[in-house]
N, C-alpha and C positions, 0 to 999 in steps of 0.2 A: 638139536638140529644142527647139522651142520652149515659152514660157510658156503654159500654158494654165488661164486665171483660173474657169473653168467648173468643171474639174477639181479644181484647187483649195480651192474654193468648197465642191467638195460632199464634200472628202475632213473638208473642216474642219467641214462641218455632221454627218456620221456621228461623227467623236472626240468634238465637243462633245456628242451627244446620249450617248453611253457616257458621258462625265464627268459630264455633267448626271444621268444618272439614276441613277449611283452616289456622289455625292457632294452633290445640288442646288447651288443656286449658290452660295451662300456657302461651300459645300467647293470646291467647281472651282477647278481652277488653269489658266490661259489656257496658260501655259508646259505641263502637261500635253496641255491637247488643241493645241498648235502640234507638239510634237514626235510624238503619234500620227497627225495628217497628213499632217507631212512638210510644214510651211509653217510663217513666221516668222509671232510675234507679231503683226508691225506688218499682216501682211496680214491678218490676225483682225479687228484696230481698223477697218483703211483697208473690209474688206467689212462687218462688222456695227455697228462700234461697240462699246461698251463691253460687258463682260461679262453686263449684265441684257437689252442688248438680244440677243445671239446667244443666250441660254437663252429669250428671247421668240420669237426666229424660227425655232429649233428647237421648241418646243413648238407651234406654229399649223402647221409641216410636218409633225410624228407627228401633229396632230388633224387636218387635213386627210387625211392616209395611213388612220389610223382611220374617220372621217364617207364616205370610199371604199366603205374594204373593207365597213364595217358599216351601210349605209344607215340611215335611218329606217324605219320598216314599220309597218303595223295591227294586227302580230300582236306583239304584248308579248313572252310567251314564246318565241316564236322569237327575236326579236332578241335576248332575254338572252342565250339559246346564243350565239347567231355573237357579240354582243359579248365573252360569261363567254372563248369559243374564243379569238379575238381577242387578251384580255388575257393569255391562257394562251399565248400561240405569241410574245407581244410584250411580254415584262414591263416595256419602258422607257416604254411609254407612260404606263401606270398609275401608277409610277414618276414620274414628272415632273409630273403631275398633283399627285399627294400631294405633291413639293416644292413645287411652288405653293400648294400650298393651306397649310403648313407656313410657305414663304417669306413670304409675301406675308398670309396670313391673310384677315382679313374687306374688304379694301381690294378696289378695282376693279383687277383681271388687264389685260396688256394684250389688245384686241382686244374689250376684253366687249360691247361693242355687238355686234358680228359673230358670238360666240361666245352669246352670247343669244341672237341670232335661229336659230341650228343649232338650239339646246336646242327652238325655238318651231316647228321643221321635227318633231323628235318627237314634239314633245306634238300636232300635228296630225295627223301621223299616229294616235298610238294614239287621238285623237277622233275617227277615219275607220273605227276598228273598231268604234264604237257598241255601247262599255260603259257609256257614261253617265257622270257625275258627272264626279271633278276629275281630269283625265288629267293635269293637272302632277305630280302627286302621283303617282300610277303612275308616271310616267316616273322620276322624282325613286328611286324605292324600286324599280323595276327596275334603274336604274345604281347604284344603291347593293348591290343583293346581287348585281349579278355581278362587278363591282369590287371592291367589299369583301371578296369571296369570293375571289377570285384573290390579293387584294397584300396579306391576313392571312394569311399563312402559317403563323406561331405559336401567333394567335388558333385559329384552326382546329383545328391539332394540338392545342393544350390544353382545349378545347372536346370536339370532335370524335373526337377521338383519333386517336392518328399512324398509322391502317391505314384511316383514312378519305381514301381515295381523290378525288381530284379528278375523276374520271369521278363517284363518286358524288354527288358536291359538287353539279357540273354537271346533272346532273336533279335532285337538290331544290329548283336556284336556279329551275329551269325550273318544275316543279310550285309555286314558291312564290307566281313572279309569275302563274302562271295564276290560283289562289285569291286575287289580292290583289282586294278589295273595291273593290266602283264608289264607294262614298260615303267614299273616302277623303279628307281635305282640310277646305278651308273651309266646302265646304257638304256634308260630312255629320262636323263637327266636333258634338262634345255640348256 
């Protein structure tokens, strides 16, 4: 049977995205996601590069698999569902995200120009549904409670308590973004 680099490619991108989202990158060990492949180290290097760069091309491939399934939209509320769903059906996303953000902290992510302008396809739309005022801000605090919502597990349970349901979780996050206020932001800052 022959090599096939394609196959390859994408066995090593699935292991690394498990590694990456149970350990982030400073836990990741390369020799772990070469052997749940099934491909040697040096193809790892020789396809991505170093270790920051394959948790870089794994993460622009789950955001791109997410910005798919979950479009932008005018309707706030609805998008939090399909996103809150989303994060619920796909926890490495969210996952990978927080190691970045964790990893990497206040410094420029790779991609951010590109990954800014996604963010800037959002916040168009929710200024397409003509609530007025600072739709960055909506946007900002709808991905924050249905994110937050999903990848605090703990939080939640000690909060919320451990018979509160993620179904129920899931319409308060929806009821929450619908009451979020148009003068939210800079200009309806006091």
């Amino acid at each position: 049977m022959a090599y096939d680099s394609t196959a390859t490619k994408e066995r090593i991108l699935a292991a690394a995205t498990a590694e990456f989202a149970a350990h982030g990158v400073a836990g990741a060990r390369v020799d772990r996601i070469a052997a749940e492949a099934k491909a040697n180290k040096r193809a790892i290097y020789d396809y991505f590069g170093d270790k920051n760069k394959l948790f870089a091309v794994v993460l622009e491939r789950v955001l791109a698999d997410l910005a798919q399934a979950v479009p932008p939209s005018d309707d706030l509320p609805g998008y939090a569902e399909r996103l809150f769903d989303y994060h619920r059906a796909h926890p490495e996303a969210l996952r990978l995200v927080m190691w970045e953000a964790l990893e990497i902290g206040d410094q420029p992510v790779p991609a951010e120009e590109a990954r800014t302008r996604h963010y800037q396809d959002k916040i168009d739309a929710a200024e397409s549904g003509g609530q007025g005022g600072d739709a960055r801000t909506r946007v900002f605090f709808t991905l924050a409670l249905a994110g937050w919502s999903v990848g605090m597990a703990q939080l939640r349970r000690m909060v919320l308590g451990p018979d509160y349901s993620l179904d129920d979780l899931r319409a308060d996050v929806v009821r929450a973004v619908q009451i979020l206020p148009a003068d939210l932001g800079p200009s309806g800052s006091a």
